[in-house]
C-alpha positions in Angstrom: 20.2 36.4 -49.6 18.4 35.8 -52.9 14.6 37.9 -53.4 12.0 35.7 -52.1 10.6 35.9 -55.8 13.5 33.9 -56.5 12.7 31.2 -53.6 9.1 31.3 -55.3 10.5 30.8 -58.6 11.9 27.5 -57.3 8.7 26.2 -55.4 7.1 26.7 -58.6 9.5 25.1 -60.7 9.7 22.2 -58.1 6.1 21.4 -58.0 4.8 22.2 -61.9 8.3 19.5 -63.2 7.0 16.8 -60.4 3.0 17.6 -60.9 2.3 18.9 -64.6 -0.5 21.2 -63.9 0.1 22.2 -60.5 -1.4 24.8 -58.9 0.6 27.4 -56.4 -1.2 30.1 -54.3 0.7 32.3 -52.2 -0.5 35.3 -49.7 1.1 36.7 -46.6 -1.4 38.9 -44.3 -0.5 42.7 -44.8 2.7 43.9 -43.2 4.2 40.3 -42.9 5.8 40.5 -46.7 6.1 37.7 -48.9 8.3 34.4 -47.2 11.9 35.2 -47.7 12.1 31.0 -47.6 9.7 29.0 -49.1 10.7 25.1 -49.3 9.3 23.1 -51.9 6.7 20.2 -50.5 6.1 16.3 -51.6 2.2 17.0 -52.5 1.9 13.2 -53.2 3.1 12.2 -49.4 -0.1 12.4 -47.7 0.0 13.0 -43.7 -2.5 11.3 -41.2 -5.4 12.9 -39.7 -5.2 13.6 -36.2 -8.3 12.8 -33.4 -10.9 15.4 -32.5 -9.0 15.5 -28.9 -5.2 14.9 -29.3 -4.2 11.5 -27.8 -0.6 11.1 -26.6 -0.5 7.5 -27.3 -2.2 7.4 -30.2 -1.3 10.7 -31.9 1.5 10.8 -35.1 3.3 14.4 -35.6 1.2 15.6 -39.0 4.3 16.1 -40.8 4.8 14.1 -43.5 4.0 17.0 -46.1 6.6 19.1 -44.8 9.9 19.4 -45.6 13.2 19.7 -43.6 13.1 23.7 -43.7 9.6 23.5 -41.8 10.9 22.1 -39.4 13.9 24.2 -38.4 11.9 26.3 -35.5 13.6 29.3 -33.8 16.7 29.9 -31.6 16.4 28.9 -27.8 16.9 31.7 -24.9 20.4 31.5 -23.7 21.1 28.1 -22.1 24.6 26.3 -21.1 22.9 23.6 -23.5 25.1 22.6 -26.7 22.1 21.0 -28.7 18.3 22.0 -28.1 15.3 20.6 -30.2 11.4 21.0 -29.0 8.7 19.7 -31.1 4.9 19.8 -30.5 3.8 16.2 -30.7 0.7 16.3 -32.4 1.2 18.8 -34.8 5.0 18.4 -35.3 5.7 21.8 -35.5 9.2 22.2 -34.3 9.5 25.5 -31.6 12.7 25.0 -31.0 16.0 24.6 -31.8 19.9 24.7 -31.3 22.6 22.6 -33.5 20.0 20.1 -33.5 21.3 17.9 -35.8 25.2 17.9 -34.4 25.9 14.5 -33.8 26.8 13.9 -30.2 27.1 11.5 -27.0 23.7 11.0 -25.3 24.3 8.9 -22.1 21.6 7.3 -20.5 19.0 8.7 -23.2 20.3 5.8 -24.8 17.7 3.8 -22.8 14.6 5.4 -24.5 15.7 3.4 -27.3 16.3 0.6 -25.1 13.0 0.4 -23.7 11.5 0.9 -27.3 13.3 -1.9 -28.8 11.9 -3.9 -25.9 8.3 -3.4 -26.3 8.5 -4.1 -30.1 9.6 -7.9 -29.4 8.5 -9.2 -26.4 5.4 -8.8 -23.9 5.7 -6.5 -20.1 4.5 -10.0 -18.6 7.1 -12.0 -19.5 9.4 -13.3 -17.2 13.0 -12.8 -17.1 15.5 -14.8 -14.8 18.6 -12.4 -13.8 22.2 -13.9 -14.7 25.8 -12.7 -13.3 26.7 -10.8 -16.4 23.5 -8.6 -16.0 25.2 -6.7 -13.0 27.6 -3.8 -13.0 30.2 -3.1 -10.7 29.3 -2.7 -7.0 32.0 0.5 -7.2 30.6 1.6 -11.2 29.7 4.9 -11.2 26.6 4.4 -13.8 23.4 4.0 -11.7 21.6 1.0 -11.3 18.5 -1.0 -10.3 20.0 -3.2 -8.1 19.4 -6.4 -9.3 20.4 -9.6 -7.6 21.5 -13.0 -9.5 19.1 -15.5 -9.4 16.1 -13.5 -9.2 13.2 -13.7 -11.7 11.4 -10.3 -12.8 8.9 -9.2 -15.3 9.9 -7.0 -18.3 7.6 -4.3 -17.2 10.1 -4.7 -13.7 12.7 -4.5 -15.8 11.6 -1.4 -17.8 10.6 0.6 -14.5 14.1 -0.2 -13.3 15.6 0.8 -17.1 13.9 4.0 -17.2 12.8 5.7 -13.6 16.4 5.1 -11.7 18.0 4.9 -15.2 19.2 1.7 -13.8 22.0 -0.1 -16.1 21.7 -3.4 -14.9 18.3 -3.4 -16.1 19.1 -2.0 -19.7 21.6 -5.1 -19.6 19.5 -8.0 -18.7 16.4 -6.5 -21.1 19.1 -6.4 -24.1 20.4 -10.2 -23.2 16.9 -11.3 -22.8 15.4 -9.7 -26.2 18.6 -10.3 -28.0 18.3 -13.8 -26.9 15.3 -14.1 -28.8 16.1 -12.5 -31.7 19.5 -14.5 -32.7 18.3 -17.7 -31.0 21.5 -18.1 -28.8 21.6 -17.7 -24.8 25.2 -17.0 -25.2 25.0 -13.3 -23.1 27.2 -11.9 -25.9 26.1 -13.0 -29.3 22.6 -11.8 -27.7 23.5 -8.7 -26.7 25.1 -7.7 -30.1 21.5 -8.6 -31.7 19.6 -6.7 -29.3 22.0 -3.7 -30.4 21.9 -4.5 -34.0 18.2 -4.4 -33.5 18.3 -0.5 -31.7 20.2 0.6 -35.3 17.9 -1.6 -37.7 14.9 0.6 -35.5 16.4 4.4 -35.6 17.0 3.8 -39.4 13.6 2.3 -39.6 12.4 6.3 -38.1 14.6 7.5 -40.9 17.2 8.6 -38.0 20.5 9.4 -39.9 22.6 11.0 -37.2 22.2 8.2 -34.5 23.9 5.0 -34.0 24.4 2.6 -30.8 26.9 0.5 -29.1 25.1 -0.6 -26.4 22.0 -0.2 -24.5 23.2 1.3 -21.7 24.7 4.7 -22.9 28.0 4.6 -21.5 30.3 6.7 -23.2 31.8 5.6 -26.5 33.2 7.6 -29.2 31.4 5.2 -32.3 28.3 5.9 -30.4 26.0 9.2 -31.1 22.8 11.1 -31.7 21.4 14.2 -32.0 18.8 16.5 -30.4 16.5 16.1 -33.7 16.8 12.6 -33.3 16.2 11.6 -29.3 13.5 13.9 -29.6 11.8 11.8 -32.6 12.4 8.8 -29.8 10.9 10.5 -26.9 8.0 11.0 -29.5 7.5 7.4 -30.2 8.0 6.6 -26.4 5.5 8.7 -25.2 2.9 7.3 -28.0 3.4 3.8 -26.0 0.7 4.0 -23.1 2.7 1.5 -21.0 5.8 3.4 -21.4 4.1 7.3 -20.9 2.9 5.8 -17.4 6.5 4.3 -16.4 8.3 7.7 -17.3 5.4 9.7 -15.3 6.3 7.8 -12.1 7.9 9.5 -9.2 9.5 6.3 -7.7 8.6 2.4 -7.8 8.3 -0.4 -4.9 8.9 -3.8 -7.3 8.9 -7.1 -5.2 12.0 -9.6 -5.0 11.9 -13.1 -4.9 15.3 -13.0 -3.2 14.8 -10.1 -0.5 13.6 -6.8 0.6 11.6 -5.0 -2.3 13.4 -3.0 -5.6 12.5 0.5 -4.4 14.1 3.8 -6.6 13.1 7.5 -7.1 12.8 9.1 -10.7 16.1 10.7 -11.6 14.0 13.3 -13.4 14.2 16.3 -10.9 11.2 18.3 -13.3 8.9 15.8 -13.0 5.3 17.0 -11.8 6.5 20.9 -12.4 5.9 22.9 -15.4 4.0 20.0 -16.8 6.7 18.0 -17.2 5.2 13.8 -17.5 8.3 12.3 -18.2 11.0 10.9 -19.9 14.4 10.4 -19.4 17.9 11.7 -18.0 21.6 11.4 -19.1 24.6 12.5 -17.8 28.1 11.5 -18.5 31.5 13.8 -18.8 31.3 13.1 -22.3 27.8 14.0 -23.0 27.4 16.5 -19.9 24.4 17.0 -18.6 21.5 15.8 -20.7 17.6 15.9 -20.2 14.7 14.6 -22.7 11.1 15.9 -21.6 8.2 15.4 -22.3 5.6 18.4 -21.4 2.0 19.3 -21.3 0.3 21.7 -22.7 -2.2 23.6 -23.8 -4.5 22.6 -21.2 -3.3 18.9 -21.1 -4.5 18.6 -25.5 -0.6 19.0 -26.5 2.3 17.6 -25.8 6.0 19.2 -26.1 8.6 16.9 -26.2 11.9 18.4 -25.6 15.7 17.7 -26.3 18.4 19.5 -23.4 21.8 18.1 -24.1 25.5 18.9 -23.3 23.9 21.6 -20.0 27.3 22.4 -17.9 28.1 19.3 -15.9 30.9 19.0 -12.9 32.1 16.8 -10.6 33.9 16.9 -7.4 36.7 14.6 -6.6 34.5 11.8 -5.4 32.2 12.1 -8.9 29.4 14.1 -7.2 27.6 16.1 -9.4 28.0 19.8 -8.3 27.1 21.7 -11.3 24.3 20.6 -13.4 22.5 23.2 -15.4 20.1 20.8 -17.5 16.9 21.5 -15.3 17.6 25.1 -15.0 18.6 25.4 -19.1 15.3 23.6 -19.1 12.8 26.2 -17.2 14.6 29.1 -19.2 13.2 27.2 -22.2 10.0 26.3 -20.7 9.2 30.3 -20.1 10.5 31.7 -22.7 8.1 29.0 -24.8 4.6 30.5 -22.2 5.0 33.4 -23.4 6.0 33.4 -26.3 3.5 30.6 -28.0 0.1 30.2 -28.0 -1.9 27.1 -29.6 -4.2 27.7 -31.9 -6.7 25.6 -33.9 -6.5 26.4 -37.9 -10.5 26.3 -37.3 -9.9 29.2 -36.7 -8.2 30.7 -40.0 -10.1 33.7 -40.1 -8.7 34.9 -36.8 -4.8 33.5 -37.5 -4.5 33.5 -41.1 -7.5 35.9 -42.4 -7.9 34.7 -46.3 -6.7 31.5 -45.7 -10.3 30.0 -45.7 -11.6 32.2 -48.9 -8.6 30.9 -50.9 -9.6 27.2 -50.2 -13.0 27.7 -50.9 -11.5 29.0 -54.6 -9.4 26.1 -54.9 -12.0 23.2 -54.0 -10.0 22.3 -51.0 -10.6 22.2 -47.6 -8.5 21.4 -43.9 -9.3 17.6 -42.4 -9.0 17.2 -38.9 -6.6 20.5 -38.9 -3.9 20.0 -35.6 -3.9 22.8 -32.9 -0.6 23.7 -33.0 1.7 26.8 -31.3 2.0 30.2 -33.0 4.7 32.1 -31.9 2.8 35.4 -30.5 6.1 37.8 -30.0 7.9 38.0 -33.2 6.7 41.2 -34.9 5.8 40.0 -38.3 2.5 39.0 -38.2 1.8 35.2 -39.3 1.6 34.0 -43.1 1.1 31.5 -45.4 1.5 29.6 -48.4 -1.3 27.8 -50.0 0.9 25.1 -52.4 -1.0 22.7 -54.6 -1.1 20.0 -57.2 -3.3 19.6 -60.3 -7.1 18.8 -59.3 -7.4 15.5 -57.7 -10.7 13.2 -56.9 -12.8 14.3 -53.9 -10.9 13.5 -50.5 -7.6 13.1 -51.7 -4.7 15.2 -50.8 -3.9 18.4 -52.8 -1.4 20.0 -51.5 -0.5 21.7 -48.1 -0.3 25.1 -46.3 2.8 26.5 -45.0 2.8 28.5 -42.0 5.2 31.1 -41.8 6.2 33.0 -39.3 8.0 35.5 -39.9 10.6 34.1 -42.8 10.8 30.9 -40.6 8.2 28.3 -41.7 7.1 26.3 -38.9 4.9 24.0 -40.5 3.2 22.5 -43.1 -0.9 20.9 -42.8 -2.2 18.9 -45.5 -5.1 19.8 -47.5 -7.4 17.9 -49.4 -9.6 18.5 -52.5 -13.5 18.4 -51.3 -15.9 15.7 -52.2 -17.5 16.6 -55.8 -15.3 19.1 -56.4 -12.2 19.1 -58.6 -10.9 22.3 -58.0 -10.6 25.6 -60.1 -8.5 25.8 -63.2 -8.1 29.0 -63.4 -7.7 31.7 -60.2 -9.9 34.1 -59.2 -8.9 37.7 -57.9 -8.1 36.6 -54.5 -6.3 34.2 -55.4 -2.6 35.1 -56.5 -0.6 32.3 -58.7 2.7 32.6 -58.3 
């Protein structure tokens, strides 16, 4: 591995040829050592601000300053799992993760997408009239709402039915009736191959690279794939939906029927209401094994973990009854192996975290804006350390830079900072502050 002066020597490089004048102040807390890694960062890119008290539906990860090698995050506890990523919602710190971005069937994860594509185009009010081709097999062994021919539903109906009993049905007659609406035809077809178009055009428009559908449903295809990185960016953007945070938090539903006795289905989310699990969505298929996207809370209800499981151990017996299904206990492995090893923690608090951190901005004329609570990982013996990275003095309020949090050699994060009003920031260091 090259000396970390030589990662240094390229951060420096990166940010003085893109910003002439740029400034770059490094310090890691005695006995941590100086990053072995330090990735360069897009000073220009400015992240948004988070709320005083983190809002699920209204909060955006505060990584847009951080690059890819921030957001790595550590090696899971041993789990059956093939692919694990878990990233704290409102900070975007990634805690975990396991050949995240190995492309790789999904199953009925498929439907978070679904349900977003959904939302985006048409209202939960509107009414949609069920047709023939909407219905799967009586003797198909993907589960399903149960929807009847002739009857008339809302899309919120619909959604419950796409995303609590992972019903298929429902992901079919929501794709015909968007995609009708989108290309203009009622053929069942054409419109379907718009709504899927559409669930492509909307992962690319998340900058999703390792994702592409083939339908809305999930069944297995070998054109169709995702990653653990990239559900988990979807189970982000579902859970910032209100409408959709409350579906996925339901144990069951009771939805009435024009044409009989009442839709009635449990959650197929076996974690739900333990652990602080509020939702989202299951998948299972032999080709994608056993597959679980969570959404978790923490930190006393202010955070919010969501969490990619894929490809747990899955078998069947001879009449395709699940027998074997290690998702939910992969899961819980995860879940407390991430209690005690994390604790969140406000960068308010610098001087108890990162001591230095706050004398250093003071130097610099720069200063933390709505700074994101986000998890530390308490058990790794190098203490916590940090980078202090910025551009050339900028106008009061702007962003100047960023932090990178360390821990250990693995950076976990990166928080904007910004250069304080009246103040354009020292051109020369003082003795505490080291330019690299």
């Amino acid at each position: 591995m090259p000396h970390a002066s030589s990662f240094a020597l390229i951060v420096v490089l990166a940010v003085v040829l893109a910003f002439p004048g740029a400034r770059v102040v490094q310090h890691a807390l005695p006995s941590a050592g100086t990053p072995t890694s330090l990735p360069a960062v897009d000073v220009a890119a400015a992240a948004p601000s988070q709320p005083e008290t983190p809002d699920v539906a209204a909060a955006a990860p505060q990584q847009a300053a951080a690059s890819d090698q921030t957001q790595r995050g550590i090696a899971p506890p041993e789990v059956s799992a093939e692919a694990v990523y878990a990233m704290d919602l409102q900070s975007g710190t990634v805690l975990y993760n396991k050949n995240a971005d190995e492309r790789r069937p999904i199953a009925s994860i498929t439907k978070v997408i679904t349900a977003l594509v959904t939302v985006k185009h048409v209202s939960l009010d509107e009414q949609v009239t069920i047709i023939d081709s909407d219905l799967l097999d009586p003797n198909s062994p993907f589960t399903k709402m149960g929807l009847r021919s002739g009857d008339t539903l809302r899309v919120v109906d619909l959604l419950q039915g796409l995303l609590i009993p992972s019903g298929g049905d429902a992901a079919k007659a929501l794709a015909r009736y968007v995609g009708s609406k989108l290309s203009g035809s009622d053929d069942p077809a054409t419109a379907t191959t718009a709504f899927i178009d559409e669930m492509n055009a909307y992962a690319q428009s998340l900058g999703l690279k390792d994702s592409y559908f083939t339908d809305p449903d999930g069944e297995d295809d070998s054109s169709a794939f995702s990653t653990a990185h990239d559900v988990t960016i979807l189970g982000g953007e579902l859970m910032k939906n209100a409408d959709l945070a409350w579906i996925v938090n339901q144990p069951n539903y009771n939805i009435p029927s024009q044409l009989g006795e009442p839709y009635q289905q449990n959650n197929t989310n076996s974690l739900l209401g333990q652990d602080g699990v509020i939702g989202i969505k299951t998948g299972s298929t032999e080709g994608a094994g056993a597959s679980l996207l969570l959404a978790r809370s923490v930190n006393g209800g202010e955070n919010t973990v969501v969490m990619a499981v894929l490809g747990s151990t899955l078998t069947y017996d001879d009449q395709s009854n699940i027998v074997e299904d290690d998702r939910y206990t992969d899961s819980q492995t995860i879940f407390a192996d991430m209690d005690a090893r994390f604790t969140w923690t406000s960068l308010d608090a610098v001087g108890d975290t990162f001591p230095g951190l706050a004398e250093e901005m003071a130097v610099w004329g720069v200063e933390l804006r709505d700074p994101p609570v986000m998890p530390i990982d308490v058990r790794k013996q190098d203490k916590p350390s940090y980078q202090l990275v910025l551009g050339p003095p900028t106008d009061g309020g702007k962003q100047a830079g960023s932090v990178l949090l360390y821990s250990g050699d693995t950076a976990f994060a990166s928080v904007p900072v910004f250069q304080i009003d009246g103040d354009s920031g020292m051109l020369e260091p003082r003795s505490n502050a080291q330019v690299a």
